[in-house]
C-alpha positions as CSV (number, residue, x, y, z in Angstrom):
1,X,0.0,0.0,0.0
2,X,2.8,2.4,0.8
3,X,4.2,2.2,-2.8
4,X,0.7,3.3,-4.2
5,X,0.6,6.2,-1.9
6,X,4.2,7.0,-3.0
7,X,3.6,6.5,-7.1
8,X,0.6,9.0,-6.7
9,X,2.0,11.5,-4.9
10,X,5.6,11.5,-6.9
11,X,3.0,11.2,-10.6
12,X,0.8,14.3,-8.8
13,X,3.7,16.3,-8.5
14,X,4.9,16.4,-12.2
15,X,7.8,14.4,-10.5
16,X,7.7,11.6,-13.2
17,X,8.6,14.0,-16.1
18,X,11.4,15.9,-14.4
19,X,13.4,12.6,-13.9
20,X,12.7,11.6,-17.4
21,X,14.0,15.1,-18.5
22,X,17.5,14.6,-16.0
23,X,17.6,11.0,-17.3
24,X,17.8,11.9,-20.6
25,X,19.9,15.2,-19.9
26,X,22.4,12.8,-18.4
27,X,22.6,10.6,-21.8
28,X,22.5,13.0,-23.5
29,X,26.0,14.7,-22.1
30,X,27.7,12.2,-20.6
31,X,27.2,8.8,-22.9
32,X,26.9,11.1,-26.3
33,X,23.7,9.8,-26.9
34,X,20.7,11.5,-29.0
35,X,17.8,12.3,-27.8
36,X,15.7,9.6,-29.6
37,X,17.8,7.1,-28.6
38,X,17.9,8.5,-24.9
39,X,13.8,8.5,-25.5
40,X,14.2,4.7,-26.8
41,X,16.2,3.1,-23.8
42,X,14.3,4.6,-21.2
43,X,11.2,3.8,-22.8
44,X,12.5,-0.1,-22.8
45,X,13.7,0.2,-19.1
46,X,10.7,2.0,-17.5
47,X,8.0,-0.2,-19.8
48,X,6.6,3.6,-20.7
49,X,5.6,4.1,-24.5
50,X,8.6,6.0,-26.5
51,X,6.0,8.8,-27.4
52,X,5.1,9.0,-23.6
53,X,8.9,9.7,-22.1
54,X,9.1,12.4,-25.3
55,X,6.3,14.0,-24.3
56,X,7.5,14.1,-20.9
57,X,11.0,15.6,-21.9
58,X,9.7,17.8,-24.0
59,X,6.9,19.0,-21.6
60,X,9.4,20.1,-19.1
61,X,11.7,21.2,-21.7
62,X,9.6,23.9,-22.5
63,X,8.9,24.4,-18.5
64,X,12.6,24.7,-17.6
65,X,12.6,27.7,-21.0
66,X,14.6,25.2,-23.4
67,X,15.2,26.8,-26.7
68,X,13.6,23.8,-28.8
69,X,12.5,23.7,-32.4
70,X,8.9,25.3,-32.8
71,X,6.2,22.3,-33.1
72,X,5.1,21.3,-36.7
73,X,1.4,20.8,-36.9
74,X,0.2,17.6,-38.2
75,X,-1.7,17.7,-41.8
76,X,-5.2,17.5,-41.6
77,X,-5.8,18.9,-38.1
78,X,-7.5,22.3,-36.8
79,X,-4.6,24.3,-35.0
80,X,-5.1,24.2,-31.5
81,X,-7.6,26.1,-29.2
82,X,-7.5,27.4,-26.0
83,X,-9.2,25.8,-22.9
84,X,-12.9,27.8,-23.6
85,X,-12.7,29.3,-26.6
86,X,-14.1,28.2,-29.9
87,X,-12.5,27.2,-33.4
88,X,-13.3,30.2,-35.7
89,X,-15.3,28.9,-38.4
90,X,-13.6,29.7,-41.5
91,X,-14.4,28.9,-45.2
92,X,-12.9,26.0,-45.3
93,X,-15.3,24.4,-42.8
94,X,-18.4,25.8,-45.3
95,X,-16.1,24.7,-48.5
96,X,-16.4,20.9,-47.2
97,X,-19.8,21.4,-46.0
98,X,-21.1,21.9,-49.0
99,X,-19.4,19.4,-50.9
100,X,-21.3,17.2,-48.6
101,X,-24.7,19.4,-49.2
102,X,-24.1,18.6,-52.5
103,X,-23.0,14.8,-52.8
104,X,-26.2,14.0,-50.5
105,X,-28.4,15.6,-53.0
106,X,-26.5,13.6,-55.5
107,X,-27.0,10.4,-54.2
108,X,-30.6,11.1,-53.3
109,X,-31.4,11.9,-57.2
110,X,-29.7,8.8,-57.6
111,X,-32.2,7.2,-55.3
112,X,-35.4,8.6,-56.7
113,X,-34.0,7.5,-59.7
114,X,-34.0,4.1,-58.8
115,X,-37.0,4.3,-57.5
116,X,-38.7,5.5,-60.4
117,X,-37.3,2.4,-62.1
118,X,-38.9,0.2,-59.5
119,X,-42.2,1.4,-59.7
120,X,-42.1,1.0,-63.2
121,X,-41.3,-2.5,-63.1
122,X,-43.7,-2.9,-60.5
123,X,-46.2,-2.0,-62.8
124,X,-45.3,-4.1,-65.4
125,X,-45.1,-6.6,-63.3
126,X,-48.8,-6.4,-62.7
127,X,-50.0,-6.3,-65.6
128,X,-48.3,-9.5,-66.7
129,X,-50.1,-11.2,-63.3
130,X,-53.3,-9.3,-64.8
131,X,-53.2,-11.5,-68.4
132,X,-51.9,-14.6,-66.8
133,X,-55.0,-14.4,-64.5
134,X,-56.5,-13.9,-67.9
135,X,-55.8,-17.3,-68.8
């Protein structure tokens, strides 16, 4: 029980990322290592994800005023908001909703289409059972 009390109160206090950060400080400047590989064998000794001890670096990093290169935003994604505020609805959200507008009605001309078929075929279809009765 005394370890579970200990593991939240060291995770709590943001300890977990500052000995990741002097970890990989340490292999950094003493064994010549780079980063990523630094990243790498603590991931494999601790059992943590890779992504999760960079994150961790990086996190405190940028805490401790680290001059690091400025993030790349991933393709495809909004840029970030802040905590509260809303994503400024732009053109491009109306540009792909009305592609959407507009393959809906597509499909649903498509549809009646169909439809129009069927009913025809229906029909014919009844007035065949009308002359076989007929017979």
């Amino acid at each position: 029980m005394a370890t579970k009390t200990k593991v939240k109160t060291r995770a709590r206090t943001g300890q977990i990322g500052k000995e990741i950060f002097e970890q990989v400080e340490h292999m950094v400047g003493e064994q010549k290592l780079s980063r990523t590989e630094a990243f790498q064998r603590i991931s494999e000794k601790t059992g943590r994800r890779f992504g999760t001890v960079a994150a961790n670096y990086y996190r405190v990093a940028r805490q401790r005023g680290a001059k690091l290169a400025p993030r790349r935003r991933r393709p495809g994604r909004p840029p970030a908001v802040k905590q509260g505020v809303r994503a400024p609805q732009g053109k491009q959200t109306l540009t792909r909703a009305l592609a959407v507008v507009h393959e809906l009605t597509s499909l649903l001309r498509q549809q009646e289409a169909e439809f129009a078929k069927l009913r025809q075929e229906n029909d014919r279809l009844a007035e065949i059972r009308r002359l076989i009765g007929r017979l």
